[in-house]
VEXVOVO-741062 format. One record per residue (C-alpha): x, y, z. Coordinates in nm, 3 decimals, always signed. Example, Ala and Ser with C-alpha at 12.3 -4.5 7.8 and 13.67 -1.06 7.14 Angstrom:
+1.230,-0.450,+0.780
+1.367,-0.106,+0.714
***
This chain:
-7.316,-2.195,-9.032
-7.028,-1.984,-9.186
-6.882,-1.982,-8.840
-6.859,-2.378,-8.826
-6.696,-2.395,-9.158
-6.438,-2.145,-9.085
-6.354,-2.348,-8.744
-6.340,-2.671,-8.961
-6.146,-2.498,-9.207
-5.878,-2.374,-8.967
-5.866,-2.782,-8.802
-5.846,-2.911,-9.136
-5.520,-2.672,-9.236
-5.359,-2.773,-8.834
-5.406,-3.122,-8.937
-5.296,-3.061,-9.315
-4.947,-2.868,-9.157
-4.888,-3.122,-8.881
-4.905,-3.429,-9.119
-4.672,-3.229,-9.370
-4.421,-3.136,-9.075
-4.441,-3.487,-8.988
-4.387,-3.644,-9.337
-4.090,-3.410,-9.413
-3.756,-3.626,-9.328
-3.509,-3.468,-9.088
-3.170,-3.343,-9.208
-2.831,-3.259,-9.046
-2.860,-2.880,-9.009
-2.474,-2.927,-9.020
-2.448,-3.133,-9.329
-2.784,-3.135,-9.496
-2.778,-3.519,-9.501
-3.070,-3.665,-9.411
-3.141,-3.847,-9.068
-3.273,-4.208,-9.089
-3.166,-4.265,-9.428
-3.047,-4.600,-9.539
-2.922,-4.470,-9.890
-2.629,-4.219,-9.685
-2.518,-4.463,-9.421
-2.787,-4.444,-9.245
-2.757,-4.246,-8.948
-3.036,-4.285,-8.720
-3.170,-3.988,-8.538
-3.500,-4.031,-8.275
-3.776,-3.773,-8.152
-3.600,-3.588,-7.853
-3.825,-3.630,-7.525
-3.796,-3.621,-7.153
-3.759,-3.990,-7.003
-4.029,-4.060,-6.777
-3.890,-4.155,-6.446
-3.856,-4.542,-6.369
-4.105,-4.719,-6.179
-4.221,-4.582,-5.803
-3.987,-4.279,-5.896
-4.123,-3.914,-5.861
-3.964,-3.636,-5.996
-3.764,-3.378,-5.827
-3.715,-3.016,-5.999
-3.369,-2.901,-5.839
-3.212,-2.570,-5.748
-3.028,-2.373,-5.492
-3.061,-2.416,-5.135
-2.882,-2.408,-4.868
-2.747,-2.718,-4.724
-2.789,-2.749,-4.368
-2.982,-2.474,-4.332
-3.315,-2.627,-4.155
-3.063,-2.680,-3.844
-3.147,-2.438,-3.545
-2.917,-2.659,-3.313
-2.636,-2.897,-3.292
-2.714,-3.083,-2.956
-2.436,-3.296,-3.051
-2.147,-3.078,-3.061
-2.022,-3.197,-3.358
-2.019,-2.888,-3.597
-2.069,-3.176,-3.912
-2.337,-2.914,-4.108
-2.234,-2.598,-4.137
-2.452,-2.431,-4.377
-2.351,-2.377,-4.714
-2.544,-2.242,-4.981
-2.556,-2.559,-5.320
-2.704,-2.633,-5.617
-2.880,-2.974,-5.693
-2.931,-3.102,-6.037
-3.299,-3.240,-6.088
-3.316,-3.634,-6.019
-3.586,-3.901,-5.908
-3.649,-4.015,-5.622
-3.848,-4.290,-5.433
-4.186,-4.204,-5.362
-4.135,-4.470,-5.043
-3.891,-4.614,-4.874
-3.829,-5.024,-5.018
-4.039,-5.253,-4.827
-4.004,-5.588,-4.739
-4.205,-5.734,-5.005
-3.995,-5.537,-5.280
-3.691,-5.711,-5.115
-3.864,-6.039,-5.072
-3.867,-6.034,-5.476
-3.528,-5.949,-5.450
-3.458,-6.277,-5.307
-3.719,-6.505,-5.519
-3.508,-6.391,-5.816
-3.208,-6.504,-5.665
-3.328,-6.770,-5.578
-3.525,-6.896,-5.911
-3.200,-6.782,-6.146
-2.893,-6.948,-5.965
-3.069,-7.188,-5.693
-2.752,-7.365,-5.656
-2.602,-7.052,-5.552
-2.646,-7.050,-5.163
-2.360,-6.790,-5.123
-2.574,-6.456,-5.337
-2.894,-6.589,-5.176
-2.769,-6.552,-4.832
-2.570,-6.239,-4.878
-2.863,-6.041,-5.016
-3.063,-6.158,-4.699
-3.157,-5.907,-4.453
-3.027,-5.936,-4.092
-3.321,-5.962,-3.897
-3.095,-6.020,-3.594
-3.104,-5.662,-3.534
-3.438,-5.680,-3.367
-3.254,-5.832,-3.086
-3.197,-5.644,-2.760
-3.079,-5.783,-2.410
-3.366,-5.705,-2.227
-3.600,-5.719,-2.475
-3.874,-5.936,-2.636
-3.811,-5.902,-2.969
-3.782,-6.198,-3.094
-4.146,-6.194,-3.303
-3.992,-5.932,-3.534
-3.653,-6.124,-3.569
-3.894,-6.455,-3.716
-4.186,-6.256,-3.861
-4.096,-5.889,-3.977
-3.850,-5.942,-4.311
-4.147,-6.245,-4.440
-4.531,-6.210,-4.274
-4.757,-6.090,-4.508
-4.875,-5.852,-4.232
-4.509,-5.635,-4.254
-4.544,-5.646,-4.655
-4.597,-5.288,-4.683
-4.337,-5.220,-4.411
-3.978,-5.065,-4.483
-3.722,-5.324,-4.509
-3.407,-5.271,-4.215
-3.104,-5.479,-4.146
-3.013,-5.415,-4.490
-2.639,-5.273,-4.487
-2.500,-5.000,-4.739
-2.315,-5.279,-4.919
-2.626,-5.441,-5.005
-2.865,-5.134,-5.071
-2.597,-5.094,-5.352
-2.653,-5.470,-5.490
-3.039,-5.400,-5.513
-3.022,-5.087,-5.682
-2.784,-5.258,-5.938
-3.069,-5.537,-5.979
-3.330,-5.312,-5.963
-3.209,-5.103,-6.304
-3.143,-5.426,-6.458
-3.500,-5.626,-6.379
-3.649,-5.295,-6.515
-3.478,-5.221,-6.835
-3.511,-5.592,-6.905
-3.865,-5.569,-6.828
-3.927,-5.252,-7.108
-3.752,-5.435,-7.389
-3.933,-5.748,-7.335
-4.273,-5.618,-7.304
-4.187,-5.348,-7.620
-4.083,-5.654,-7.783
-3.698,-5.547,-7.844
-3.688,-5.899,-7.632
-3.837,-6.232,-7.630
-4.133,-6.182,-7.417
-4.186,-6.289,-7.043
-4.395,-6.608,-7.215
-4.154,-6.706,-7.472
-3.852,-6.638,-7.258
-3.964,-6.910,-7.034
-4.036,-7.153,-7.324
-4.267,-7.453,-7.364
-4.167,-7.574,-6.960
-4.304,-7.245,-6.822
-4.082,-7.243,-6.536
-4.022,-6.905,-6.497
-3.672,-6.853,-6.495
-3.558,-6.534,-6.591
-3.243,-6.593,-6.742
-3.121,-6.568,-7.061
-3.157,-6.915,-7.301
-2.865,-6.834,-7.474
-2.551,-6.851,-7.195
-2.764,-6.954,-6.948
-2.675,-6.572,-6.789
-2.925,-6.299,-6.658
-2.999,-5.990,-6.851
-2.795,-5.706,-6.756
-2.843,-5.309,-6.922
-2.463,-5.241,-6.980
-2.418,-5.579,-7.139
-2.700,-5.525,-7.362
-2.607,-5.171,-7.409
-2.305,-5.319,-7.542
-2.452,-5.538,-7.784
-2.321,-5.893,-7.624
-2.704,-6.000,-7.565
-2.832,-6.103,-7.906
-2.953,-6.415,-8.131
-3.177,-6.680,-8.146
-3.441,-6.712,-7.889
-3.300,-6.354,-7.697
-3.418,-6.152,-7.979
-3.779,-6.001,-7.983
-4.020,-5.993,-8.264
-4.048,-5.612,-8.247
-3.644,-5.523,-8.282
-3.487,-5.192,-8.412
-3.473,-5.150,-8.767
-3.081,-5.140,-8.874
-3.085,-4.884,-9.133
-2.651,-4.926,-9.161
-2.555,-5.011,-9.545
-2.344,-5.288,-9.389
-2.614,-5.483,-9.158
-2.703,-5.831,-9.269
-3.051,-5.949,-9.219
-3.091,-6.260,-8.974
-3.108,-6.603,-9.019
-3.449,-6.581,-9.043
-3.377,-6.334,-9.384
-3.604,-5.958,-9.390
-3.480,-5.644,-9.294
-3.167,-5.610,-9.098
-3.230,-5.569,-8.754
-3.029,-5.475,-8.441
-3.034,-5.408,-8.051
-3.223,-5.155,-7.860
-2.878,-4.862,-7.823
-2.891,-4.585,-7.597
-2.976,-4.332,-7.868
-3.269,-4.444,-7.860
-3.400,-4.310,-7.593
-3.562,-4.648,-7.475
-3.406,-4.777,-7.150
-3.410,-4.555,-6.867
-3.097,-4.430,-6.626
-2.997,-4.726,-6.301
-3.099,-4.675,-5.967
-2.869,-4.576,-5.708
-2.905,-4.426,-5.354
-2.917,-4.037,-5.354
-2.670,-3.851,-5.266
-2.666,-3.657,-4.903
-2.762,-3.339,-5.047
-3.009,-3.449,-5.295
-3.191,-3.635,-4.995
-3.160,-3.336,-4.795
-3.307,-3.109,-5.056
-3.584,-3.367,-5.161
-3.696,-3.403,-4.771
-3.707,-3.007,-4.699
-3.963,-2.964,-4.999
-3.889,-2.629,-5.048
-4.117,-2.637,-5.396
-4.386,-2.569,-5.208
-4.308,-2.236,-5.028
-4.143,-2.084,-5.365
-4.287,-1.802,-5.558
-4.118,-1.685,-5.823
-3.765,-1.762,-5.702
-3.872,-1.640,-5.313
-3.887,-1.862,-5.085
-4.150,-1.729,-4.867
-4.085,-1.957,-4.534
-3.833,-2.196,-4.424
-3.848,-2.532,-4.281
-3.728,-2.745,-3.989
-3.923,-3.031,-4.101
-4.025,-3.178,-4.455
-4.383,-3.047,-4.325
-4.444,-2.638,-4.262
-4.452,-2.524,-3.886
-4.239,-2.550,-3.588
-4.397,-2.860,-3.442
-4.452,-3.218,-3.509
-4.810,-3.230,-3.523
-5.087,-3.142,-3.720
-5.245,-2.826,-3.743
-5.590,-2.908,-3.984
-5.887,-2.938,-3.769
-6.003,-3.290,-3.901
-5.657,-3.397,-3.760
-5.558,-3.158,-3.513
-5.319,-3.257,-3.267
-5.203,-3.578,-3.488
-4.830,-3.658,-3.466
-4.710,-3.652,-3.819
-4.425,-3.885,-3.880
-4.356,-4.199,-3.689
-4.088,-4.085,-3.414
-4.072,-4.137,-3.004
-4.176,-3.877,-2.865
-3.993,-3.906,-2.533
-3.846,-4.210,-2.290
-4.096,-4.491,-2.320
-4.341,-4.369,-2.546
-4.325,-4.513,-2.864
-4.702,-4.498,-2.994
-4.916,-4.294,-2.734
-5.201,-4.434,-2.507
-5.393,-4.731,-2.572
-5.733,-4.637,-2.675
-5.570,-4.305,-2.886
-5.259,-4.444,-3.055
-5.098,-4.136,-3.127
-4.864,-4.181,-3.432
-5.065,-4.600,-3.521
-4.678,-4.751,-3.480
-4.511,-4.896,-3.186
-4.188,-4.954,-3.472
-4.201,-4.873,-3.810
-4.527,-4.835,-4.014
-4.594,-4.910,-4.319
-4.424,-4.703,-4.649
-4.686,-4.524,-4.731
-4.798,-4.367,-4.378
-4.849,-3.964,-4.280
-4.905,-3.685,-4.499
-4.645,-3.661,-4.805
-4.443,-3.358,-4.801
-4.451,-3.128,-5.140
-4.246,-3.308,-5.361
-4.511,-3.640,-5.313
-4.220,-3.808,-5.085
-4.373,-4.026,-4.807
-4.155,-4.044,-4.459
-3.937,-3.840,-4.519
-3.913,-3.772,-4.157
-3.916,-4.090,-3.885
-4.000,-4.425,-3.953
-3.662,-4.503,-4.071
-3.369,-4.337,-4.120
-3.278,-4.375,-4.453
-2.908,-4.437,-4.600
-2.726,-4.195,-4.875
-2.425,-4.234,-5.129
-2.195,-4.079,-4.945
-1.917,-4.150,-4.737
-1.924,-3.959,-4.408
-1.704,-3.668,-4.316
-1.773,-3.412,-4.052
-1.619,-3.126,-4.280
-1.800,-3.263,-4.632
-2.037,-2.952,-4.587
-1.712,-2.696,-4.604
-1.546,-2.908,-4.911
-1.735,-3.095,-5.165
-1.838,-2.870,-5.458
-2.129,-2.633,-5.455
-2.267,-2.832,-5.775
-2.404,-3.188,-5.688
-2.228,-3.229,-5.431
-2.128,-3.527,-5.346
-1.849,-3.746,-5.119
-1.778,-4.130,-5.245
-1.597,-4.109,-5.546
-1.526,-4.420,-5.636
-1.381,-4.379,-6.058
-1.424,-4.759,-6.209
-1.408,-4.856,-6.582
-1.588,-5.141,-6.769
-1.302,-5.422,-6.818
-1.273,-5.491,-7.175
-1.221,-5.841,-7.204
-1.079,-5.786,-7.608
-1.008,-5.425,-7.706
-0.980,-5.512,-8.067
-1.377,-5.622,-8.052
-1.508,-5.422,-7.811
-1.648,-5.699,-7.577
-1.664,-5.676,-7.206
-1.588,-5.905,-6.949
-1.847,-6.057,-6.729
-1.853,-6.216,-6.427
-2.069,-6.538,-6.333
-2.384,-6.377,-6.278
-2.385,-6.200,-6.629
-2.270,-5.828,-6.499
-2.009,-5.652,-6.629
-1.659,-5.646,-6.444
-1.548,-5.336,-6.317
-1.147,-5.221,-6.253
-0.992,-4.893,-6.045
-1.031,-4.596,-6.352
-0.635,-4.614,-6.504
-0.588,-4.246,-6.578
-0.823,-3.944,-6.514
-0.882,-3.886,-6.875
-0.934,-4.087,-7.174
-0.632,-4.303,-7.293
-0.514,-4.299,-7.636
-0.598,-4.610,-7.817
-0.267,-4.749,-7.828
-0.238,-4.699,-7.429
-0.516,-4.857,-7.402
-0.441,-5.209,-7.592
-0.103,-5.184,-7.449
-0.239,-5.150,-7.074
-0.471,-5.426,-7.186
-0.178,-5.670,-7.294
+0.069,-5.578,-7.034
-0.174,-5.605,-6.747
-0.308,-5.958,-6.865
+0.080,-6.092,-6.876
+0.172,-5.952,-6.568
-0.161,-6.046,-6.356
-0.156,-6.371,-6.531
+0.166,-6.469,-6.325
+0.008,-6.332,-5.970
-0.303,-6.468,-5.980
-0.486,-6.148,-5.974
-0.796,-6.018,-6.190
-0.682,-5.776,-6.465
-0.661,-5.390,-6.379
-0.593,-5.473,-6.007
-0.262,-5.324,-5.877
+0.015,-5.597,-5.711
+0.135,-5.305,-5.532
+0.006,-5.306,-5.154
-0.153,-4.964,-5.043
+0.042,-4.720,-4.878
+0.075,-4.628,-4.516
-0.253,-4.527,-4.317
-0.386,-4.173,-4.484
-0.219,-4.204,-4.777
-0.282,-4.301,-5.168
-0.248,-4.661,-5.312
+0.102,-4.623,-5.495
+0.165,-4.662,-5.867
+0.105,-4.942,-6.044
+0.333,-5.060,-6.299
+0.026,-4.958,-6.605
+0.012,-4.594,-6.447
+0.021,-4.372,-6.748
+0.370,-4.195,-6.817
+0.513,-4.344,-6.465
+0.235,-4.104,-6.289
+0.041,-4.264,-6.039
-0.351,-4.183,-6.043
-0.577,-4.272,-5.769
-0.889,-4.324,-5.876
-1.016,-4.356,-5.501
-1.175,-4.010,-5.434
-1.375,-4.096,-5.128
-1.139,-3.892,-4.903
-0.980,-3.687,-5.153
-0.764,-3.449,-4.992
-0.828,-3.528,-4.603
-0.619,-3.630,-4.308
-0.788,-3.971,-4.186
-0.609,-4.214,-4.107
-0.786,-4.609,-4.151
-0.506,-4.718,-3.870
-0.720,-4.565,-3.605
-1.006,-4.665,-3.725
-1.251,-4.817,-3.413
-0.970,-4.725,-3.181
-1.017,-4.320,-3.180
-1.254,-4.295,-3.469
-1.534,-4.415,-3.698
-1.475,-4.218,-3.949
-1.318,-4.387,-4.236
-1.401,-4.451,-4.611
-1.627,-4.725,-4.514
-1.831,-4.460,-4.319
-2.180,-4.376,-4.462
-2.437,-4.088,-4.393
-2.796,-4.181,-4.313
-3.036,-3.958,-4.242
-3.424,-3.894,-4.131
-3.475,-4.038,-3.797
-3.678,-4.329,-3.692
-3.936,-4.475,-3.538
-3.635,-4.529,-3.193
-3.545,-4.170,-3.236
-3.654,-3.818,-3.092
-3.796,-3.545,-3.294
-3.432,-3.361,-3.341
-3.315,-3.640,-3.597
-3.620,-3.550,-3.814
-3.477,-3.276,-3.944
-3.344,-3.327,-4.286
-2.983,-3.134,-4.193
-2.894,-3.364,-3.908
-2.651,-3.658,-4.020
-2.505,-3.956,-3.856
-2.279,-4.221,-4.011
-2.272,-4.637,-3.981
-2.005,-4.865,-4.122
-2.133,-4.969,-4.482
-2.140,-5.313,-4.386
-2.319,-5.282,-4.050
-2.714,-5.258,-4.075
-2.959,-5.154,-3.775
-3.386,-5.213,-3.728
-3.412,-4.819,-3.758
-3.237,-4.810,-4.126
-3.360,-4.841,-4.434
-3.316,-4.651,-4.801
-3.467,-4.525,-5.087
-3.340,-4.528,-5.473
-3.258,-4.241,-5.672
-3.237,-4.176,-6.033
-3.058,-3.917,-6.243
-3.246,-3.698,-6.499
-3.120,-3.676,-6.820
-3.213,-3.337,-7.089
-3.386,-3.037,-6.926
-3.373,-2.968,-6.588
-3.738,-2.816,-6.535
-3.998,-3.120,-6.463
-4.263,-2.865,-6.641
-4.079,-2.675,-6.929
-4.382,-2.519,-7.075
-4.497,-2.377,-6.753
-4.421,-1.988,-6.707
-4.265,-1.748,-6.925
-4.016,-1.846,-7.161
-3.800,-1.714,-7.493
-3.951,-1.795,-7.795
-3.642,-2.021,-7.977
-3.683,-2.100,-8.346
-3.697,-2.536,-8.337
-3.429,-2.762,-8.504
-3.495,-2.910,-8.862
***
């Protein structure tokens, strides 16, 4: 009996210490004000946590490795992956590739937002064309694949690099829109589509879609767009709403509430998430390499209940896409469906075959020997948010509610008065040529060589903010006459259902125009991490830190 009470005793003092660390109000170990205060201007200051990845993301722990290093061969002759020892920063990542019914809500929201807009339906839509062969019946898949309910689960293809981009830009945007309305930072799904119930997704006020950076900025707000669960404004100069009570204001991205956008990985994070290296670490060892995202030197299984199993979708040699009726080998005679095989460590389905997959980056053959040994990365593209009034801090939008986006003026931040003057001058003189703001009238320079200066260039120094070749001798003049390889050049990567087992290997790398698509390409999304780096900080040994006020 005096053992119970002690054990209460000791719970009740936790709980009695907990609630008092939780009462006691934050201060500015640099100030001493307090955090969250509306007496002191009310500086608002929210729990510190690690984001949870977006939805069908898993997370990736990164770390050294060495890039290109699963290669034992280059049957190709092209020397484009020379091994090079890296570092990749911890991201999320697709647990499957997209699939056609992820893309066929792709298109209903076009469709049900701007129906008069034929133009953005029909660019977003996949070319199934690519099915088609000369002397081959493929004509079912060209009609059926992209919309049967049968190839639902199936990996979208004939979707280009131009328009893998597009989705991932919707994708952040249906997703972040979809946490504040259902937290109630929004109007929710129901009232959003009002008394008609037709569904539309767009916003009532401007008749515009939601978009993250525009809300970010604080340009999607008022009556019948704001939620009944909004921020508290603790700022001694906020006004309450027409509606009177407490101030209130938009979701900001202090607040730790809307996640990071989608984008497609880069080469060497795809690399490094396909190899799966977690799995054969111990205590910074890695016991045994890989050729494949799977252990082992061959391509099928080892286990007994599936000995012999072929364990990614791939053709195995000339004419044998599936193995022998009766004892279908690998169950696909093209791709199968996303979530197929045996996942490799990181929880990543297909790593290997079905479909190669498209990355961020624009294809080199020496990237491996240049780009930096941190995140590396080739497709630099630097672009700034056009301000359509400096003075108020709004940004420009185009028709479908998305912010506008100009070459980056100067590779570090302007002064303020730079920046209203580029503003002014570049609105006179593009009002007189017809061209959007922040575009330069100057034509690019010869073949190989930098755009020259434009007239708003800071201190009569031209910057180009166009990195995707920085520092290489290609030449766009020759491109398709003795060379692909231009700035419009992607890497993809994986292999396919079409190819043989040498393009599984996560170091191989090939390269397609970014506008071109193929039936044997698809993609994944990516998402940078924000905060710590380790997925599981309180795993392991660690130094014991004294915690901020």
């Amino acid at each position: 009996m005096k053992i119970q009470f002690t054990k209460l005793a000791i719970v009740l003092l936790g709980v009695v210490a907990f609630m008092s660390s939780c009462s006691k109000k934050q201060s500015s170990p640099k100030t001493g004000m307090r955090y969250n205060d509306p007496n002191n201007g009310g500086f608002q200051v929210f729990k510190k946590t690690h984001p949870a990845p977006g939805p069908g993301l898993v997370a990736i722990e990164g770390g050294t490795f060495v890039l290109g290093g699963s290669a034992d061969q280059d049957v190709t002759y092209e020397y484009n992956n020379v091994r090079r020892r890296v570092t990749v920063g911890s991201f999320y990542m697709d647990e499957t590739e997209v699939s056609n019914v992820d893309w066929l809500e792709y298109l209903h929201w076009d469709a049900i937002n701007f129906p008069q807009d034929r133009e953005l339906y029909y660019d977003a839509l996949p070319d199934t064309l690519v099915w088609r062969r000369p002397l081959s019946y493929n004509e079912p898949f060209v009609y059926n694949y992209l919309r049967h309910p049968a190839y639902q689960d199936y990996p979208v293809v004939g979707v280009t690099w131009d328009q893998a981009q597009e989705y991932c830009i919707w994708r952040t945007d249906r997703m972040n829109e979809n946490i504040l309305r259902n937290g109630g930072q929004l109007a929710s799904w129901k009232d959003a589509a009002g008394k008609g119930g037709n569904g539309t997704q767009a916003a009532p006020a401007g008749g515009t879609p939601f978009n993250t950076d525009i809300y970010l900025n604080g340009q999607i707000k008022g009556q019948g767009i704001d939620g009944k669960k909004m921020m508290p404004d603790l700022n001694p100069r906020a006004t309450a709403g027409t509606a009177g009570g407490k101030p209130k204001r938009t979701v900001i991205m202090e607040d730790g509430i809307l996640k990071q956008g989608y984008r497609l990985p880069s080469e060497a994070e795809w690399e490094y998430a396909a190899l799966g290296l977690i799995g054969n670490t111990d205590y910074e060892n890695i016991t045994d390499g890989k050729m494949y995202p799977w252990n082992g030197m061959g391509v099928r299984s080892p286990k007994k209940k599936t000995r012999g199993l072929i364990l990614a979708n791939f053709k195995r040699g000339e004419g044998d896409n599936m193995g022998v009726g009766g004892y279908l080998n690998d169950k696909a005679d093209i791709t199968a469906p996303v979530r197929s095989y045996v996942p490799n460590d990181f929880g990543l389905y297909n790593m290997a075959g079905n479909v190669n997959e498209w990355t961020g980056d624009t294809y080199r053959q020496t990237s491996f020997e240049e780009v930096e040994d941190f995140n590396p990365f080739r497709g630099n593209e630097f672009k700034d948010k056009r301000l359509e009034d400096p003075t108020k801090g709004q940004l420009a939008k185009d028709k479908y509610g998305r912010p506008i986006y100009d070459p980056a003026k100067a590779g570090k931040k302007q002064k303020w008065s730079e920046l209203v003057a580029q503003q002014n001058g570049t609105a006179t003189q593009n009002n007189a040529t017809n061209l959007p703001a922040g575009i330069a009238t100057n034509p690019v320079g010869a073949a190989g060589t930098s755009p020259q200066a434009n007239k708003s260039d800071l201190a009569g120094k031209p910057y180009n903010p166009d990195f995707r070749g920085y520092a290489d001798t290609v030449s766009s003049v020759l491109y398709g006459t003795t060379t692909l390889a231009n700035d419009h050049s992607k890497v993809y990567k994986g292999g396919s259902w079409n190819d043989r087992a040498y393009w599984l290997n996560p170091a191989t790398r090939r390269f397609m125009n970014e506008d071109d698509a193929s039936a044997e390409v698809g993609f994944r999304c990516a998402m940078s991490m924000v905060g710590a780096t380790q997925i599981h900080p309180n795993s392991g040994p660690k130094f014991k830190v004294r915690k901020s006020r």
